[in-house]
C-alpha positions as CSV (number, residue, x, y, z in Angstrom):
1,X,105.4,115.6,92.8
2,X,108.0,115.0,90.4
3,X,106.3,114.6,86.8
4,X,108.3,115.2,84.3
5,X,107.0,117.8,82.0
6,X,104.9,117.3,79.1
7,X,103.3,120.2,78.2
8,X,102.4,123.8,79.0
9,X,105.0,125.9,79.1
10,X,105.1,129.2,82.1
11,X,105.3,132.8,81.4
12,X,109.1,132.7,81.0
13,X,109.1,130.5,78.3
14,X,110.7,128.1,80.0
15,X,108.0,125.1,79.6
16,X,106.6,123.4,82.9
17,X,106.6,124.3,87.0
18,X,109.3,125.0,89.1
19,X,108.1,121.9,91.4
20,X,109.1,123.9,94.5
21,X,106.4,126.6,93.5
22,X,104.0,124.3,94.1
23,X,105.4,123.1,97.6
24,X,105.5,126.8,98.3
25,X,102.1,127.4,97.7
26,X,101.2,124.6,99.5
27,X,103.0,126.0,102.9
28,X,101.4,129.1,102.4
29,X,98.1,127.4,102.3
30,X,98.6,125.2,104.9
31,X,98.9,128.2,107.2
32,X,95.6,129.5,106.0
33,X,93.9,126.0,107.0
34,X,95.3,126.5,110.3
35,X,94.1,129.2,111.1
36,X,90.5,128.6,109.1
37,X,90.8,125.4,111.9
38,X,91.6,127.7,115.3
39,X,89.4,130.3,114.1
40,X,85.8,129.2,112.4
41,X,86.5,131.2,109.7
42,X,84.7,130.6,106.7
43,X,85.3,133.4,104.7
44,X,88.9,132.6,105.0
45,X,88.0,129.1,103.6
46,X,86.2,131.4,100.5
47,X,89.2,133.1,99.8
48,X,90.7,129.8,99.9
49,X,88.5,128.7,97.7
50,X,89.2,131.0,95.3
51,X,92.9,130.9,95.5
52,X,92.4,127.1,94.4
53,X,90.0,128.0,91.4
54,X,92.5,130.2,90.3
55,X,95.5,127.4,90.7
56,X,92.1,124.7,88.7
57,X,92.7,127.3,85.7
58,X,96.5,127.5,85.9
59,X,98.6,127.7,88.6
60,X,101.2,130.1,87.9
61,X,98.5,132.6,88.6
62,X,97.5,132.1,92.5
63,X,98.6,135.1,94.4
64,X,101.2,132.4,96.0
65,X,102.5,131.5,92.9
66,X,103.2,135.1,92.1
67,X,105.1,135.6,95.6
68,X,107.1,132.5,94.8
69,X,107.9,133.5,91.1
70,X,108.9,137.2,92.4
71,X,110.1,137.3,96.0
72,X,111.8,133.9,96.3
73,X,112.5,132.2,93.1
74,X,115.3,135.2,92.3
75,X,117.1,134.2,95.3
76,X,117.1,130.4,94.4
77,X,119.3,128.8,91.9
78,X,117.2,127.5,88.9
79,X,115.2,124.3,89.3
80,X,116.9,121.2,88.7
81,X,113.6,120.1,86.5
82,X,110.2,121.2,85.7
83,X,107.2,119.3,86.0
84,X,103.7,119.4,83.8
85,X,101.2,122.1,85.0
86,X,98.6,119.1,84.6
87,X,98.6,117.2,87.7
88,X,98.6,120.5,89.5
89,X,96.4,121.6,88.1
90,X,94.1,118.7,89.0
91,X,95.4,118.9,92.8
92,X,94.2,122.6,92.4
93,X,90.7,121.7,91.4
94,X,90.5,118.4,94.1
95,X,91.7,121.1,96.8
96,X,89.0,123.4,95.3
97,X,86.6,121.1,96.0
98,X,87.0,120.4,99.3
99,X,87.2,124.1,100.5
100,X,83.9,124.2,98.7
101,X,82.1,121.7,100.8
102,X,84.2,123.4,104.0
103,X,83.4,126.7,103.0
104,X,79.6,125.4,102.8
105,X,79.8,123.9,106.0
106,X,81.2,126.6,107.7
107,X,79.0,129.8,106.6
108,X,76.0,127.0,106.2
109,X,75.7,126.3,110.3
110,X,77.2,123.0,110.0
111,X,80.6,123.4,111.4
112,X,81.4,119.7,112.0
113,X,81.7,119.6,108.0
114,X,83.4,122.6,107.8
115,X,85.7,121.6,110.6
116,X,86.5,117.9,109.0
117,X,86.8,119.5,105.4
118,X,89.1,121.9,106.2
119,X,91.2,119.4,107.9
120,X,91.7,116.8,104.8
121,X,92.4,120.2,103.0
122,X,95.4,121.0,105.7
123,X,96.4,117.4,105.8
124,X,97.2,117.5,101.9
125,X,98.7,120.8,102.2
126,X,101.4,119.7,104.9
127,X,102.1,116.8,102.9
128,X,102.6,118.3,100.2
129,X,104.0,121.8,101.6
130,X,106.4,119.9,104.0
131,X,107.1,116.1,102.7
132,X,106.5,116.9,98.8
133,X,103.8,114.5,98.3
134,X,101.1,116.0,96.3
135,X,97.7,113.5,97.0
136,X,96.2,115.2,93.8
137,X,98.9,114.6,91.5
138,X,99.6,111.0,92.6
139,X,95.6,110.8,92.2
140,X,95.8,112.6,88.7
141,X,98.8,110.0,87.7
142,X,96.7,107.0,88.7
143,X,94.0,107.8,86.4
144,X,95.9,108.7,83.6
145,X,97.6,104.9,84.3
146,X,93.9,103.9,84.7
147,X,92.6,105.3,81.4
148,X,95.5,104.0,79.5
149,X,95.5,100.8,80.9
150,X,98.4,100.2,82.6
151,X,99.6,98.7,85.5
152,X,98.9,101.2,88.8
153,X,102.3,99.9,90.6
């Protein structure tokens, strides 16, 4: 996801995301639906969950984000642009929701929702994580387009 930014602004005073935070984050979480998938786990799915509430509020404050801003951004060159917390902000809450409805399945007996849950949560992950394609931004960017009434090409 390569929004320009618009508002916000990050700790640094920078304004916007470094877009491969983001991407990190998503790798990071990726792994954890992975292993949420081989093992059952459904309190791994909560503390999902509550990774992705965090990242709802603002993303700059998930325990991955963290990692990325102070183990691997010093050892990358600065980012070429930034993007607008916004749309992340909505993937955060969209992911949040489905590790809700996972995370219900899961610890509620139903395991077949758990188990299909967790896997649109890992399949927006990769693509995000590993091709850059954020499903909740693009989604957030369509119904901005939508509201203002333009043209969703």
């Amino acid at each position: 996801m390569s929004a320009p930014q618009r508002s916000g602004g990050d700790a640094t005073g920078t304004g916007g995301l470094d877009p491969r935070g983001p991407r990190f984050a998503a790798v990071i979480t990726t792994v954890v639906f992975v292993v949420v998938l081989l093992t059952g786990s459904g309190w791994l799915a909560l503390a999902q969950a509550v990774i992705f509430a965090i990242g709802a509020y603002d993303p700059r404050l998930t325990p991955y984000a963290l990692l990325f801003r102070h183990l691997v951004a010093p050892r990358l060159g600065p980012p070429a642009e930034r993007e607008d917390p916004a749309p992340v902000r909505f993937a955060q809450a969209v992911g949040l929701a489905f590790t809700v409805v996972a995370v219900a399945g899961y610890l509620g007996g139903a395991t077949v929702l758990g188990i299909v849950f967790a896997a649109f949560a890992l399949v927006a992950a990769f693509l995000n994580g590993f091709f850059g394609l954020c499903l909740g931004c693009e989604a957030y960017l369509f119904i901005r387009r939508l509201r203002a009434g333009t043209p969703a090409a």
